[in-house]
C-alpha positions in Angstrom: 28.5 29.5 39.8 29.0 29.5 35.9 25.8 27.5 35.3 22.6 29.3 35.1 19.2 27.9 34.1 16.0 30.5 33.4 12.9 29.8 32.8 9.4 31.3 32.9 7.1 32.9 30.4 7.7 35.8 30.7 10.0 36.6 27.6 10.7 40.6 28.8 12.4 39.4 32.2 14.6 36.8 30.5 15.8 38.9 28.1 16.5 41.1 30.8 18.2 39.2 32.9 20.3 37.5 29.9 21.5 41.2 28.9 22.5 41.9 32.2 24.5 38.3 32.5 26.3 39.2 29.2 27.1 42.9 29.6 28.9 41.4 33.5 30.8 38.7 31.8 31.3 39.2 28.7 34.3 42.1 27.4 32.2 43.7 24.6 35.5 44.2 22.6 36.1 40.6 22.1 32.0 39.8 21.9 32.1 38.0 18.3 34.2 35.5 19.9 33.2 34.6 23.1 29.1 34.5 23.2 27.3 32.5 21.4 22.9 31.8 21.3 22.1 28.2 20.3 18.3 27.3 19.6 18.7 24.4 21.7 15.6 22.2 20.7 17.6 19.2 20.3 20.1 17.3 21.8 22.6 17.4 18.8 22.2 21.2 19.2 22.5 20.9 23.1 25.6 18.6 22.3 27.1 21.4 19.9 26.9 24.4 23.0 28.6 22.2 25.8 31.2 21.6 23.1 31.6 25.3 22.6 31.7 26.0 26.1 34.3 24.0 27.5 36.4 26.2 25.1 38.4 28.7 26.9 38.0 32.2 25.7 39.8 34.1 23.4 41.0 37.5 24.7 40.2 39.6 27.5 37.0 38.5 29.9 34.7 35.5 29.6 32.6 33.5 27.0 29.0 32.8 27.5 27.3 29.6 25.7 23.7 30.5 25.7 20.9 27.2 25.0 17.9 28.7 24.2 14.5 27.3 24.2 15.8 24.0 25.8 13.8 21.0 26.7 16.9 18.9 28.8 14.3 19.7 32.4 11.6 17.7 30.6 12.8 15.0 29.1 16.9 14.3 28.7 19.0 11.0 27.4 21.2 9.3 29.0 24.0 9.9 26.7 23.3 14.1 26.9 22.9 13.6 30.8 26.2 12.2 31.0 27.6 14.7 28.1 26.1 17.2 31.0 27.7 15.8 34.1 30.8 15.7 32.3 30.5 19.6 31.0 29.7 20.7 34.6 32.6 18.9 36.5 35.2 20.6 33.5 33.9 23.9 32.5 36.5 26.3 32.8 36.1 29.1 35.5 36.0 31.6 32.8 33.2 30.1 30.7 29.5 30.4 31.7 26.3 28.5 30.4 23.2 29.4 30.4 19.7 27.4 29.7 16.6 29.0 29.1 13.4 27.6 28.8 9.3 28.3 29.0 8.5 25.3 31.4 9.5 24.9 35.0 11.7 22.0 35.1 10.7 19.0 35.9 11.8 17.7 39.5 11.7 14.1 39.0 14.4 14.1 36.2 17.8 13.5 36.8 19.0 16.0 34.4 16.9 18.8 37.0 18.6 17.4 39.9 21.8 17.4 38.6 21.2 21.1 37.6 20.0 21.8 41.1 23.2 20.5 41.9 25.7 22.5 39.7 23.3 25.5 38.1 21.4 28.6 39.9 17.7 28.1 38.9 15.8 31.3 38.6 11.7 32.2 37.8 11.1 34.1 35.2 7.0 33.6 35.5 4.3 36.4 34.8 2.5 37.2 37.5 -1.3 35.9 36.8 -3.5 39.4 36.4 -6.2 38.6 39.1 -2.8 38.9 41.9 -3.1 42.6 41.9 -1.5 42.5 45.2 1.4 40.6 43.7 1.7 43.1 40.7 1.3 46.4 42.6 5.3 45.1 44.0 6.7 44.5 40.9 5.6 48.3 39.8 7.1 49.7 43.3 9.8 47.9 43.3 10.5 48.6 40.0 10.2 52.5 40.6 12.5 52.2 43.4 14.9 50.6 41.3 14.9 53.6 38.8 14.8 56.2 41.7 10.7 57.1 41.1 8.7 57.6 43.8 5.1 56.8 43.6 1.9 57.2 45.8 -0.2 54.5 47.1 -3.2 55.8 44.4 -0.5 56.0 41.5 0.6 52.5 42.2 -3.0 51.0 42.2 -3.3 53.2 38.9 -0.6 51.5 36.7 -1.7 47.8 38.2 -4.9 48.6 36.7 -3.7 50.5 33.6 -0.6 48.1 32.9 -1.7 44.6 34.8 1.2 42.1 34.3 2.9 43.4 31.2 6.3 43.6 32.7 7.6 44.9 29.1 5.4 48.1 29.2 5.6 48.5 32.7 9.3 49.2 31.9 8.5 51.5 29.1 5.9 53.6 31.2 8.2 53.7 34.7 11.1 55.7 32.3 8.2 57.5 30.4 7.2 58.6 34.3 10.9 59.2 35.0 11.8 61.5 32.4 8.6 63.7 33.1 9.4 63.7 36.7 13.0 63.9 36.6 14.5 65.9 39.5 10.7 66.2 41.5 10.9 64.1 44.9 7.3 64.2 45.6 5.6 61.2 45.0 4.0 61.0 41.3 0.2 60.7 42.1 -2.8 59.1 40.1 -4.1 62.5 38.5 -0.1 62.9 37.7 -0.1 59.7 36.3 -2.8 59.3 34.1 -2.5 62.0 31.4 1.0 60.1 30.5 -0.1 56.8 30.6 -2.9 55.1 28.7 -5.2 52.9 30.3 -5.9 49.3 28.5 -9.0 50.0 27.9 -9.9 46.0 27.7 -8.3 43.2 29.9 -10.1 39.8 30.8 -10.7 41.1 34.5 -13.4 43.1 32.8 -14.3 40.5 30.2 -15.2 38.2 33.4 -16.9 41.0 35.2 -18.6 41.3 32.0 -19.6 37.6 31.7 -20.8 37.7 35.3 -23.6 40.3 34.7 -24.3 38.4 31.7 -24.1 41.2 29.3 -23.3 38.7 26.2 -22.6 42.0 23.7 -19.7 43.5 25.9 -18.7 40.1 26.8 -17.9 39.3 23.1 -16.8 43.2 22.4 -14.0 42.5 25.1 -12.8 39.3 24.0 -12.6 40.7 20.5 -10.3 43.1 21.4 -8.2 41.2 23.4 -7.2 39.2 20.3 -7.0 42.6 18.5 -4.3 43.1 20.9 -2.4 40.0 20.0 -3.9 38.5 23.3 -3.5 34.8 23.5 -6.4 32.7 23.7 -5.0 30.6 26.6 -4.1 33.3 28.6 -7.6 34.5 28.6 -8.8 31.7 29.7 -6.1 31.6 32.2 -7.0 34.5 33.7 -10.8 33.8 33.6 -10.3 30.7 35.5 -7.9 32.1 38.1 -11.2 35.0 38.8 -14.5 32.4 38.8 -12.1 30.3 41.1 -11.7 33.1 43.4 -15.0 33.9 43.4 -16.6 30.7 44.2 -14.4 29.8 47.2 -15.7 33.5 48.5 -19.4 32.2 47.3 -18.7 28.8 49.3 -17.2 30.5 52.0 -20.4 32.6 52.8 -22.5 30.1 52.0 -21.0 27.5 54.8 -21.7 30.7 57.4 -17.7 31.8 57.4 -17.2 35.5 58.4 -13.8 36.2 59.2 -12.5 37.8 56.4 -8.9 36.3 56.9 -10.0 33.0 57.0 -12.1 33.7 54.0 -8.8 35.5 51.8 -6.7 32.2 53.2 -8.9 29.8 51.7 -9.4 31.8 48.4 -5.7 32.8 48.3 -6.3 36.1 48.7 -3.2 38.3 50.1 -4.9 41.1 51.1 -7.9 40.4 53.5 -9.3 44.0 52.5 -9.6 42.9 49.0 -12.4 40.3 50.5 -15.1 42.9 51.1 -14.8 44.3 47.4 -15.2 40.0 46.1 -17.9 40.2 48.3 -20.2 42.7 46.1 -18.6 40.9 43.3 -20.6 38.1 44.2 -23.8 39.0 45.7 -26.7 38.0 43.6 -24.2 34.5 42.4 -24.7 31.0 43.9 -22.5 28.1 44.1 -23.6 26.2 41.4 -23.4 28.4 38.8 -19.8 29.9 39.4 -19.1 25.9 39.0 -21.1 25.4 36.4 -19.1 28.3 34.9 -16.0 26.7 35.6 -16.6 23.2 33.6 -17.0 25.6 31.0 -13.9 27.4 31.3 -12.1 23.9 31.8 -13.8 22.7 28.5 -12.8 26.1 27.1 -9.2 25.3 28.0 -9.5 21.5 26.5 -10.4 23.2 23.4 -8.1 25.7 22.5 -5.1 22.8 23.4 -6.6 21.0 21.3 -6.1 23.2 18.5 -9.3 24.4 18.1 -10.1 27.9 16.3 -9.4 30.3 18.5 -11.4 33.3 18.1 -15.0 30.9 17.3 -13.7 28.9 20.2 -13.7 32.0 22.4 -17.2 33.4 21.6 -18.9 30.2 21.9 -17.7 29.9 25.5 -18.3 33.5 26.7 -21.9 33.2 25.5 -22.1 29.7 27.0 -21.0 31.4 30.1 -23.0 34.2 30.0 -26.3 32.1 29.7 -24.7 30.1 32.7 -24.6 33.1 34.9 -28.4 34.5 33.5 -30.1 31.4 34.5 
């Protein structure tokens, strides 16, 4: 299928992927020729890369036409759908496109079905940082990938060390690689963790942090996550995904639930096991005030989309929070 559409935010994996689908169709030798990236905001510029890609290639292998940053999944008119259809039905079998984009497309637009139709649609989405379950899969299967085998303990490690950074979990699985290069045993925790450095803050703790209501590390932690160009969003993101998780767990002992499968189910929790570790996360917590903690986190969220000042924005909240969960 010459028509490819990725989207997804996280930037590392596309680029990925993108260097892998030129370096397959595209002859490096005849490069300056036949590939070509087009910041595809608008449909003139959308217009211009369809053009370029009917064009058959010059030379030995294929062209690629890549539209970057392209918005035709959201919103797309008439006369571009129909420039589409028409590109589809007569690119050449030599000539690939390929649409990238941060939003997943939008499945009530005809310009998504009629990509669904003629495109292969892939996910390019971090993985939120509360799914340790989830991330400890990407890191093994990456390592099997790369021929590095790692223990259960060295695994759990680098989820907590890396969380969802896909980019640096790249960096530190051929760091780990090098240093263990013709070794078969499994590269254990202790192993691991004079090579790689452990974020010392990531919102996981800034929410365990707001839930003992320790205000000063609370505002420490958030300080330093915008130190580390963390965005403001994402934080809150993340905060949201953990005082969700822990109030279904709060509601779910509070209605007189037990089984911890049934509990993990309705807190979308993949690993039942995990739900005795939530459980001491929550003792002491009531219903009401992990909710009352979430219209915060929701107003938090209102805020910052709103364009308000990020880093004031931030500290306001936690302390609002961490009040929230004193009283």
């Amino acid at each position: 299928m010459p028509v490819y559409f990725y989207w997804g935010d996280d930037d590392y994996q596309i680029a990925q992927a993108v260097k892998k689908l030129i370096e397959t169709n595209v002859d490096p030798l005849w490069r300056d020729f036949n590939y070509v990236k087009i910041n595809a905001t608008g449909d003139l510029e959308v217009m211009d890369g369809l053009n370029q890609a009917v064009t058959s290639p010059f030379g030995m292998g294929n062209r690629l036409t890549w539209l970057a940053d392209t918005a035709i999944a959201q919103r797309c008119s008439e006369p571009l759908l129909a420039e589409l259809e028409r590109t589809f039905n007569c690119l050449p079998p030599n000539s690939y496109i390929l649409f990238t984009a941060s939003n997943k497309p939008d499945g009530r637009a005809k310009s998504t079905k009629l990509l669904q139709k003629h495109s292969q649609i892939l996910e390019f989405s971090l993985i939120p940082p509360w799914k340790t379950d989830a991330i400890a899969q990407i890191v093994k299967q990456s390592a099997a990938e790369i021929g590095l085998n790692l223990s259960t303990d060295g695994i759990d490690l680098l989820v907590d060390a890396i969380g969802n950074d896909t980019r640096r979990l790249n960096m530190e699985l051929q760091k780990l690689q090098l240093s263990h290069y013709g070794n078969k045993k499994p590269l254990t925790a202790k192993e691991i963790s004079p090579l790689v450095q452990a974020s010392a803050h990531n919102s996981l703790q800034l929410a365990s942090a707001i839930r003992s209501a320790n205000v000063s590390q609370a505002l420490s932690l958030v300080s330093e996550l915008l130190r580390n160009n963390e965005v403001g969003l994402r934080i809150c993101a993340t905060l949201v995904g953990q005082f969700r998780t822990w109030l279904w767990i709060k509601l779910m002992q509070e209605s007189g639930e037990r089984d911890d499968k049934a509990i993990a189910e309705a807190a979308e929790v993949g690993n039942p096991k995990r739900v005795y570790f939530l459980k001491q996360e929550v003792q002491g917590l009531n219903s009401q005030k992990l909710m009352r903690s979430l219209s915060i986190l929701l107003g938090l969220e209102a805020d910052l989309k709103h364009g308000k000042d990020e880093t004031a924005t931030l500290q306001t909240a936690i302390i609002e929070l961490c009040q929230a969960m004193a009283k």
